[in-house]
FIMAR-109522 format. One record per residue (C-alpha): y, z, x; residue in three letters. Coordinates in steps of 0.2 Angstrom, whole numbers. Each point is the difference from the previous one (the first is absolute). Example, Ala and Ser with C-alpha at 12.3 -4.5 7.8 and 13.67 -1.06 7.14 Angstrom:
FIMAR-109522
      c2      c3      c1   residu
     -22      39      62      Ala
      17      -3       6      Ser
***
This chain:
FIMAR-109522
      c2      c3      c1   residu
     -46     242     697      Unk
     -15       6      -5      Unk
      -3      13     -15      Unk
     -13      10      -1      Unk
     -14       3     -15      Unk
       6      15      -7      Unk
      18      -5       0      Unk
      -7     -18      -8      Unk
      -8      10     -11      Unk
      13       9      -5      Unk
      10     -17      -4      Unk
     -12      -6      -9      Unk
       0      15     -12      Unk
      17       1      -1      Unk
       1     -21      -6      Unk
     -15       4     -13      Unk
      10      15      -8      Unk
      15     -10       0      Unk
      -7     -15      -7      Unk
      -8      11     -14      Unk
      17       6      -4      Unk
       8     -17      -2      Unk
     -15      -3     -12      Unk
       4      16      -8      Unk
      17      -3      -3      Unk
      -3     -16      -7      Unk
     -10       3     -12      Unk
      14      14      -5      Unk
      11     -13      -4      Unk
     -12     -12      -7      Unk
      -3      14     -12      Unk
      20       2      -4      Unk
       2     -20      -4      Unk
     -17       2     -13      Unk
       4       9     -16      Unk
     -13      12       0      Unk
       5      11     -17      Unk
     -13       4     -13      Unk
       1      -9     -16      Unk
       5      14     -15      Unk
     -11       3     -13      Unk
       5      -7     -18      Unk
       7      12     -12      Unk
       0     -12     -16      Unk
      -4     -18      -1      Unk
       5     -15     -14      Unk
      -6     -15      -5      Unk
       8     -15      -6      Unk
       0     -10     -15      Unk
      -3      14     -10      Unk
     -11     -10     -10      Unk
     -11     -16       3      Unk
      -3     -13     -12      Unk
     -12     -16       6      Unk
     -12     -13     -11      Unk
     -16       0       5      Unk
      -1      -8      18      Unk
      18       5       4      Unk
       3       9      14      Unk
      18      10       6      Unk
       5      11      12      Unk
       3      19      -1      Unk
       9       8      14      Unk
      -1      19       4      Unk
      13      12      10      Unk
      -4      17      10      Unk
      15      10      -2      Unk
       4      17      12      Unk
       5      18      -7      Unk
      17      -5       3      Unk
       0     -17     -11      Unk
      -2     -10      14      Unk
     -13     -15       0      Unk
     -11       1      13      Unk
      -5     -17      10      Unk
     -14      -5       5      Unk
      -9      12     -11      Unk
     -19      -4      -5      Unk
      -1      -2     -18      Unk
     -15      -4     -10      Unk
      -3      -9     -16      Unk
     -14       0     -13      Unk
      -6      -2     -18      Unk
      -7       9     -13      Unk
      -9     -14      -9      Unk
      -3     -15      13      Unk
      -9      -9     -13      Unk
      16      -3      -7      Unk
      11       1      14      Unk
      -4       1      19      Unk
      15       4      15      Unk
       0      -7      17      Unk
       4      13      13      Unk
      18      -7       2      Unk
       2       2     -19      Unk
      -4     -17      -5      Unk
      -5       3     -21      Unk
     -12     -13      -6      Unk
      -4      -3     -19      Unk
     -21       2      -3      Unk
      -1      -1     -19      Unk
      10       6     -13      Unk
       2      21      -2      Unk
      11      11       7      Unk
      -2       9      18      Unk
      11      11      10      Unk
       4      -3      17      Unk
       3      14      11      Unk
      10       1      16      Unk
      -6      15      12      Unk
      10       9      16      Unk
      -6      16      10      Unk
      -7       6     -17      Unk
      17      -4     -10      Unk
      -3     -14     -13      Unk
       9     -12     -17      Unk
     -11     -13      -8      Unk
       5     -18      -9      Unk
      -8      -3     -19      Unk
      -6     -17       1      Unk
      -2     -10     -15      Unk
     -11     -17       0      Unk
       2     -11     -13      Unk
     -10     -17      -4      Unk
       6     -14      13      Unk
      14     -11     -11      Unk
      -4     -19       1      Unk
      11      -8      12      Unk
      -6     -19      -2      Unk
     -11      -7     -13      Unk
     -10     -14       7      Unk
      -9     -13     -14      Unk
     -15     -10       7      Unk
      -1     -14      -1      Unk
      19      -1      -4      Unk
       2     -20      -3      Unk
     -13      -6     -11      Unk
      -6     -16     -11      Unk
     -10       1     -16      Unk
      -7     -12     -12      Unk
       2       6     -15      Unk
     -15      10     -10      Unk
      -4       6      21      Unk
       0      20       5      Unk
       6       7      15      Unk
      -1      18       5      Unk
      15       6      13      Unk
       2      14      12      Unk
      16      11       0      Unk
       1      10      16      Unk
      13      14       2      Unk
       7       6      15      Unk
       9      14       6      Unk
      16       0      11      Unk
     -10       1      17      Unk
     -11     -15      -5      Unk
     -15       9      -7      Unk
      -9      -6     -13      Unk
       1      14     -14      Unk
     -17       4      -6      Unk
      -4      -1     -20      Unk
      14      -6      -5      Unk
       5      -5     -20      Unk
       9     -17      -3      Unk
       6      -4     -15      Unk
      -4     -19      -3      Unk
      16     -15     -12      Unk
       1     -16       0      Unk
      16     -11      -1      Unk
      -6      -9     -15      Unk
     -18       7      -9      Unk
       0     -15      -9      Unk
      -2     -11      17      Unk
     -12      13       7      Unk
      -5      17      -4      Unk
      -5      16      10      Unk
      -9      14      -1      Unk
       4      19       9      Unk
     -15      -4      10      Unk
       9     -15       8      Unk
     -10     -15      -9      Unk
      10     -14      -5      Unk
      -5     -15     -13      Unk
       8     -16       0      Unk
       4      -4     -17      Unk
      12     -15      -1      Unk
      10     -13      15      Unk
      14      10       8      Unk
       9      12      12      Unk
      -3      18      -2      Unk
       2      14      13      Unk
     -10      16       0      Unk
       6      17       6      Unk
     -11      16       5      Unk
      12      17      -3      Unk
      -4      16      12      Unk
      14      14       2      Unk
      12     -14      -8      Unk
      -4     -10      16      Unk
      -2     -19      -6      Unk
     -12     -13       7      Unk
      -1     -17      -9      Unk
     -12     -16       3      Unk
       7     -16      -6      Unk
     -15     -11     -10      Unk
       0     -17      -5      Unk
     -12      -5     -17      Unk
      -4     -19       0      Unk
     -10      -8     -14      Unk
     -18      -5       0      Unk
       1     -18       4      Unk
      -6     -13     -13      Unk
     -13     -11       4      Unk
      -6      -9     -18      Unk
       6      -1     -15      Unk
      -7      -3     -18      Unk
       7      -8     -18      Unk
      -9       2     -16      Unk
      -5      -8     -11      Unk
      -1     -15      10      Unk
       8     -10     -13      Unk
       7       2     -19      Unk
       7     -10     -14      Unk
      15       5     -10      Unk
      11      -9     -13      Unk
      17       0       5      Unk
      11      11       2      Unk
     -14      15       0      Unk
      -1       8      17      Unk
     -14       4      13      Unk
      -3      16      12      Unk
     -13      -4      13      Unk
      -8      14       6      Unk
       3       1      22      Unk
     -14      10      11      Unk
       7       1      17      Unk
     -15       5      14      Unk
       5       5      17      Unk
      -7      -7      17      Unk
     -16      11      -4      Unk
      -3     -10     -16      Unk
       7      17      -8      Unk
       7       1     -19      Unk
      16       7       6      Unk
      16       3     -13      Unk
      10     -13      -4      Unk
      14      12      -4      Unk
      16      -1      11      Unk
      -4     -16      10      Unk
      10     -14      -3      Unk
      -7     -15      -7      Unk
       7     -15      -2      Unk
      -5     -11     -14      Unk
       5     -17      -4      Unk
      -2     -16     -13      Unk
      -5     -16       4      Unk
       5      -7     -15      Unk
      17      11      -7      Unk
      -1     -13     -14      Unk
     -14       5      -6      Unk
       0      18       2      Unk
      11      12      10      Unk
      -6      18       9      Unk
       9      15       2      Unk
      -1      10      16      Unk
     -13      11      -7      Unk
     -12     -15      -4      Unk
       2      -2     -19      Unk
       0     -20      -1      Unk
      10      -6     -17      Unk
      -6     -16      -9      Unk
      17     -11      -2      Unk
      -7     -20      -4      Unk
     -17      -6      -2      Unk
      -9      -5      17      Unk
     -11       8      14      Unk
       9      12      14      Unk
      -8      10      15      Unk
       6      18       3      Unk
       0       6      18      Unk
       0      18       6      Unk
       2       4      19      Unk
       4      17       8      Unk
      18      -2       8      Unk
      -7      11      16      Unk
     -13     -17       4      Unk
       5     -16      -8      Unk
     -17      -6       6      Unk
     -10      10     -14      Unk
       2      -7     -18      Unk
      -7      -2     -14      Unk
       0     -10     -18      Unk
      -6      -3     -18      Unk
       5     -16     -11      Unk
       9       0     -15      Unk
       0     -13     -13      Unk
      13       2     -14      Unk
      -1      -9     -17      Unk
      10      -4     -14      Unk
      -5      12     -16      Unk
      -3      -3     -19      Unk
      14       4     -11      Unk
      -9      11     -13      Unk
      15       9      -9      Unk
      17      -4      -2      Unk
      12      17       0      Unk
      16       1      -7      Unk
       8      14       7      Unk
      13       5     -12      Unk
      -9       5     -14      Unk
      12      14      -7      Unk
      19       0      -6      Unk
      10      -9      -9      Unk
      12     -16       1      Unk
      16       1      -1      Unk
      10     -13      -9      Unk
       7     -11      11      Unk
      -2       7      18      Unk
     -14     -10      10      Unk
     -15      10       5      Unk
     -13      -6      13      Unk
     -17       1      -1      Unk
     -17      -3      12      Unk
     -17       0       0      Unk
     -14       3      14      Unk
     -16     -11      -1      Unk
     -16      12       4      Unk
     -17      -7       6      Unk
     -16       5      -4      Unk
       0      14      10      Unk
      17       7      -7      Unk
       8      -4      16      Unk
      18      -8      -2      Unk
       1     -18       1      Unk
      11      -7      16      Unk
      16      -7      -7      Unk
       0     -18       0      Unk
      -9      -4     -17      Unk
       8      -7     -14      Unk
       7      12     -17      Unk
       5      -9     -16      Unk
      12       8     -11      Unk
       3      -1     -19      Unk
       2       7     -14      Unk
      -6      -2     -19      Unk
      16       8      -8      Unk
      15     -12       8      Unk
      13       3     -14      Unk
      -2      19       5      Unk
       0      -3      22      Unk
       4     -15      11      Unk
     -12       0      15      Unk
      -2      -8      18      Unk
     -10      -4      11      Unk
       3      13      11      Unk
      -1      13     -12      Unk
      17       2      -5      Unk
      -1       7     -19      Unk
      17       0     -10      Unk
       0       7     -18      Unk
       9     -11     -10      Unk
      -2       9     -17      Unk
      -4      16      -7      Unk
     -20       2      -3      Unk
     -16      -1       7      Unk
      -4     -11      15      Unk
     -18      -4      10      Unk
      -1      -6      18      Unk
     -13      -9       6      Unk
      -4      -2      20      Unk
     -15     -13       3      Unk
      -8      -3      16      Unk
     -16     -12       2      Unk
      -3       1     -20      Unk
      -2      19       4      Unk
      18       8     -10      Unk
       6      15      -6      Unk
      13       4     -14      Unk
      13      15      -1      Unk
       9       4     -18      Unk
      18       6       3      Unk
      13       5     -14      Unk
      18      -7       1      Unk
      15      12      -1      Unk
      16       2       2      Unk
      10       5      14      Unk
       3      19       0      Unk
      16       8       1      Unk
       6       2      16      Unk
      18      10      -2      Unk
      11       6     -14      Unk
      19       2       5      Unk
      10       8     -11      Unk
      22      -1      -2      Unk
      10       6       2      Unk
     -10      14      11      Unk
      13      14      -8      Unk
      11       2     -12      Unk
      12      12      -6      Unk
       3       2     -22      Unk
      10      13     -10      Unk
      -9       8     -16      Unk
      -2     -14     -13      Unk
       2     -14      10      Unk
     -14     -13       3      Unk
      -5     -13      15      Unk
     -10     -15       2      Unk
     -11       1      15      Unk
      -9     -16       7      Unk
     -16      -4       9      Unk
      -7     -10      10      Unk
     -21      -2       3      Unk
      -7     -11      12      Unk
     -19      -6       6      Unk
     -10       6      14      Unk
       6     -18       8      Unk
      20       7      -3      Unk
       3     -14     -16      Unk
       9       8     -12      Unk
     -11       0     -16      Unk
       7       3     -20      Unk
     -19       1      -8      Unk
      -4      18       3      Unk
       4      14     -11      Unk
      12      14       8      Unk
       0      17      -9      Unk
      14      11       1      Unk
       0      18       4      Unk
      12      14      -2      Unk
      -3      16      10      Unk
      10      14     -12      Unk
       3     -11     -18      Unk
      11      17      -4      Unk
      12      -9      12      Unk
      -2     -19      -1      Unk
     -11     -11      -8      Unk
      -3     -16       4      Unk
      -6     -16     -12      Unk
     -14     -12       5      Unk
      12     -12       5      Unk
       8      13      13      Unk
      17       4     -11      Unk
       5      18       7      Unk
       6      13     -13      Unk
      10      15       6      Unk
      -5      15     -11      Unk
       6      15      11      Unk
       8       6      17      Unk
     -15      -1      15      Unk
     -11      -9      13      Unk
     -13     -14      -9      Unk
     -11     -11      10      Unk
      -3     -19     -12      Unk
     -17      -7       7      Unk
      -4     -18      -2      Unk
     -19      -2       3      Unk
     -13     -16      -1      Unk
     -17       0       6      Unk
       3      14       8      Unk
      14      -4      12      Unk
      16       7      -5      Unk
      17       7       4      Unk
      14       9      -7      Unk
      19       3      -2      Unk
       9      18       2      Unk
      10       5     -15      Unk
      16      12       0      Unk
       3       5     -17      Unk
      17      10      -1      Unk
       8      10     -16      Unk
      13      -9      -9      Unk
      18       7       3      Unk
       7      11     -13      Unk
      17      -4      -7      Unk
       3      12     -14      Unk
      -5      15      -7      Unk
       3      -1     -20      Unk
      -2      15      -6      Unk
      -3       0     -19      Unk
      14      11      -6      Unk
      16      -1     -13      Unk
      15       0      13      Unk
     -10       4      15      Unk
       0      19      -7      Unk
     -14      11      -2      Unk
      -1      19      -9      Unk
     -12      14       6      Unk
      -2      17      -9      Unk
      -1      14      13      Unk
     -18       6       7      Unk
      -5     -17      -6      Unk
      -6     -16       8      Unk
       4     -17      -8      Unk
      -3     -16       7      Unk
       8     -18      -4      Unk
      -7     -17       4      Unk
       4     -13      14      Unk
      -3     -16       4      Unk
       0      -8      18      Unk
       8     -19       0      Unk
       0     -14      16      Unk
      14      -9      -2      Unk
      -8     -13     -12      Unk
      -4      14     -13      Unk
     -18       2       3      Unk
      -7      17      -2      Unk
      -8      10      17      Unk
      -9      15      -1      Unk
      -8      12      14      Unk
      18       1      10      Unk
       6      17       8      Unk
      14       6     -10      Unk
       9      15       4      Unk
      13       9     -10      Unk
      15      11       6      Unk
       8      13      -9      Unk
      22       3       2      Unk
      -4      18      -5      Unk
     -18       7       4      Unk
       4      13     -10      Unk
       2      -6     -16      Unk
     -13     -13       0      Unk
     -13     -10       8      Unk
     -10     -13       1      Unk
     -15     -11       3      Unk
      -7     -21       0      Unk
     -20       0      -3      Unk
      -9      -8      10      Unk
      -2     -18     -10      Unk
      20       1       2      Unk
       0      -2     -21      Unk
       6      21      -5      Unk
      12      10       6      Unk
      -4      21      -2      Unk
      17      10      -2      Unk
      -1      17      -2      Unk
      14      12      -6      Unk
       4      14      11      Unk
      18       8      -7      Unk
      12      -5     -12      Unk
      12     -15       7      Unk
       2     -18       5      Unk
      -8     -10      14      Unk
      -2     -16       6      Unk
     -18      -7       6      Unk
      -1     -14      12      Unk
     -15     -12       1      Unk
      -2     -10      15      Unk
     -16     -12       6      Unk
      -4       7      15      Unk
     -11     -15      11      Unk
     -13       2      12      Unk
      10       3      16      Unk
      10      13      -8      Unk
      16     -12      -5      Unk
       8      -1     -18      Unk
      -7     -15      -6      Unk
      12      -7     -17      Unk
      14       9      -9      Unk
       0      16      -5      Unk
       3       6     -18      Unk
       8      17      -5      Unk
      -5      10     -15      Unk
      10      13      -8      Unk
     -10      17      -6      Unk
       6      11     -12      Unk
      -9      18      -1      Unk
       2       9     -16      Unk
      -5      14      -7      Unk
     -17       3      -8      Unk
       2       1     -19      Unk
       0      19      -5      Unk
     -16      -1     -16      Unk
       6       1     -19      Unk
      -1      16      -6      Unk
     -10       2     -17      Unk
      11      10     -11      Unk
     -11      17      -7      Unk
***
């Protein structure tokens, strides 16, 4: 059927329209899946860390947030960052913080006008390695060397100007200086550190010796008489023909004839036996360099014969030895080997060998004569006896009542333990007011105590310890008719007594004391000799005293005797008739 052009008209306006609708009403709905809201301004904004701390060249990150009215954070809000001093501190625009040089700087996060900032402290860049260049290295010694520390940070940066400070293992191998220049001072080991920020780096250095290339010995030859001794004087030249020091290298040096003279390891050669010897030197780092001098030792001239004791005396009887030492013309000792004769021109006084072995045979003066290729010498000795070597006294101690005596003994013997009879003893007391002793060491006991008896002779002695004690009382006799005594009242009388041991003998000096029946009527008193008795009348009436020895330890000591006391009346005076 056919349509006509109005009516297709009309369908075509009507399929425009509707097609523009569907368009329409898509992009409607497109627009409600895509979130079209406006992002909210920010109300405050904070910034984290609160502070920021980096060495120079560090770097760190700072993070800012936008937050809403309300407190909430608002995403994917713009937020800018910058700093106040960049030439200590820049900021990237996603807040990366990076360390300039040191200072401080602030940091300021920014949002729609709200902002907060970061200080930012720089501080100098902290060595994280310590590099030594060259770190393995070999000297000779006397040679310099400067090295190079390098410091680096923590990213691998070399750290600019930094200050090392310079040690050696062992500054008596090789030294350094704070500039980093080592010298090579002796053969060794040594490792040396460079300190930065308490970071270590250390080069380990070897020091070798210069090398020896010649050697030298003067003088080229020398005669000595034997036993004198020879140092040869050793220059050492290294490979540059160089003087170098001799100090510290081993040399070894060696004899070709130890008969003749031996050498020590220092080089001094010693003459033993006429005859001709070579001494070699050669450095022990190169046994292919050496070096000599000839020696040629002789046999010297005995000018002077020595006998070496010269002082002291002989004693009689005991062997003494004596030597001599044969001197040349230079006053050098003579090697041993040479024949001494031995004598004497006084052989009733000393015997004498041939080896020197002098006895004295009598008191007196002897000479010794020492005689050696018709050179001799003479030594005049005085002959004595033996001295006195102990004194032992016995017994050691003894124990004697007053009165009684003792015979002590002694006993002296020589220094060589021979018991001798010819020397004087002396005997000594150390309180006579006790003991005396006779000068044949006969002990008399005079009164109660300690004494010490010496025996001395030549000034050795001993002694003995003796205990002196009082003689027992027996009796008290008291010097009366009947044993009665008579007192006048208000007076005091006394009566003699005497103290008795039991053979009768008189003592003195005793404690006696003396009781009274009845105080009252009398009273009385010993003296302190023990020879009076004091009674002193106190009433009319009889009495009776007691005497008793009283000892030391407060015991009666003997029988008591009992004295009986009258007291009478004083006698009225005459009266004279007028």
């Amino acid at each position: 059927m056919r349509v006509s052009a109005p009516i297709a008209n009309m369908r075509a306006t009507l399929k425009a329209t509707r097609r523009a609708t569907t368009t329409m009403l898509a992009l409607i709905g497109l627009a409600g899946c895509l979130d079209l809201k406006v992002i909210a301004d920010a109300c405050t904004i904070s910034v984290a860390p609160a502070t920021l701390t980096l060495p120079v060249n560090g770097a760190s990150s700072i993070v800012g947030t936008a937050f809403d009215c309300k407190g909430n954070s608002i995403r994917n809000k713009k937020i800018s960052y910058s700093s106040s001093n960049s030439a200590v501190a820049t900021v990237t625009t996603e807040g990366n913080v990076i360390a300039v040089s040191v200072g401080s700087a602030s940091v300021s996060v920014v949002a729609d006008g709200k902002s907060a900032s970061v200080p930012v402290t720089v501080t100098p860049e902290v060595a994280a390695t310590v590099i030594i260049n060259p770190s393995v290295l070999t000297l000779r010694r006397t040679n310099t060397r400067d090295l190079v520390a390098t410091a680096r940070n923590s990213q691998n940066i070399i750290i600019a100007n930094s200050l090392f400070r310079w040690s050696s293992s062992n500054s008596s191998i090789l030294s350094v200086d704070q500039g980093g220049k080592v010298t090579a001072l002796a053969p060794g080991n040594v490792v040396v550190t460079a300190t930065s920020d308490q970071t270590v780096g250390s080069a380990s250095i070897i020091v070798t010796d210069i090398p020896i290339g010649s050697c030298a010995l003067s003088p080229a030859s020398s005669k000595v008489t034997v036993s004198q001794s020879v140092q040869p004087t050793l220059v050492v030249r290294d490979t540059a023909n160089n003087v170098i020091p001799s100090q510290g290298r081993p040399i070894v040096w060696t004899s070709s004839n130890e008969i003749v003279a031996t050498v020590s390891n220092t080089g001094l050669a010693t003459t033993r036996k006429a005859g001709t010897t070579t001494i070699t030197a050669s450095p022990a780092e190169n046994a292919q360099v050496t070096c000599s001098t000839g020696i040629e030792a002789v046999d010297p001239r005995i000018v002077q014969t020595v006998i070496q004791q010269r002082t002291g005396s002989l004693r009689l009887g005991i062997p003494r030895g004596f030597s001599a030492v044969l001197l040349d013309s230079t006053s050098a000792q003579v090697p041993a080997g040479r024949i001494i004769t031995w004598s004497t021109s006084t052989p009733t006084v000393i015997s004498i060998t041939q080896a020197g072995i002098v006895t004295g045979l009598t008191l007196g003066t002897a000479r010794v004569i020492a005689r050696a290729e018709a050179v001799a010498d003479t030594v005049t000795l005085s002959v004595t006896n033996i001295p006195v070597g102990t004194v032992v006294v016995a017994p050691l101690q003894i124990s004697l009542l007053e009165g009684q005596t003792r015979q002590l003994s002694v006993v002296v013997t020589d220094s060589t333990g021979r018991e001798i009879t010819d020397r004087p003893v002396e005997w000594i007391s150390n309180d006579p007011s006790k003991a005396t002793v006779s000068a044949t060491g006969l002990v008399s006991a005079i009164a109660a105590g300690n004494v010490a008896i010496a025996a001395t002779s030549e000034g050795r002695g001993a002694q003995t310890a003796v205990i002196i004690q009082q003689t027992p009382v027996d009796t008290i006799v008291a010097n009366l008719t009947n044993s009665a005594f008579t007192v006048t009242r208000g007076v005091t009388s006394a009566f003699a007594i005497t103290l008795q041991d039991s053979r009768g003998n008189t003592l003195r000096n005793r404690n006696v004391v003396v009781s009274s029946d009845t105080p009252g009527v009398s009273q009385g008193a010993a003296n302190a000799q023990s020879t009076l008795v004091s009674v002193s009348g106190i009433t009319l009436g009889e009495t009776t005293l007691t005497l008793q020895v009283v000892n030391a330890n407060n015991q009666n000591e003997g029988k008591a005797t009992r004295v009986k006391v009258t007291v009478i009346a004083p006698v009225a005076p005459a009266v004279r008739a007028p």
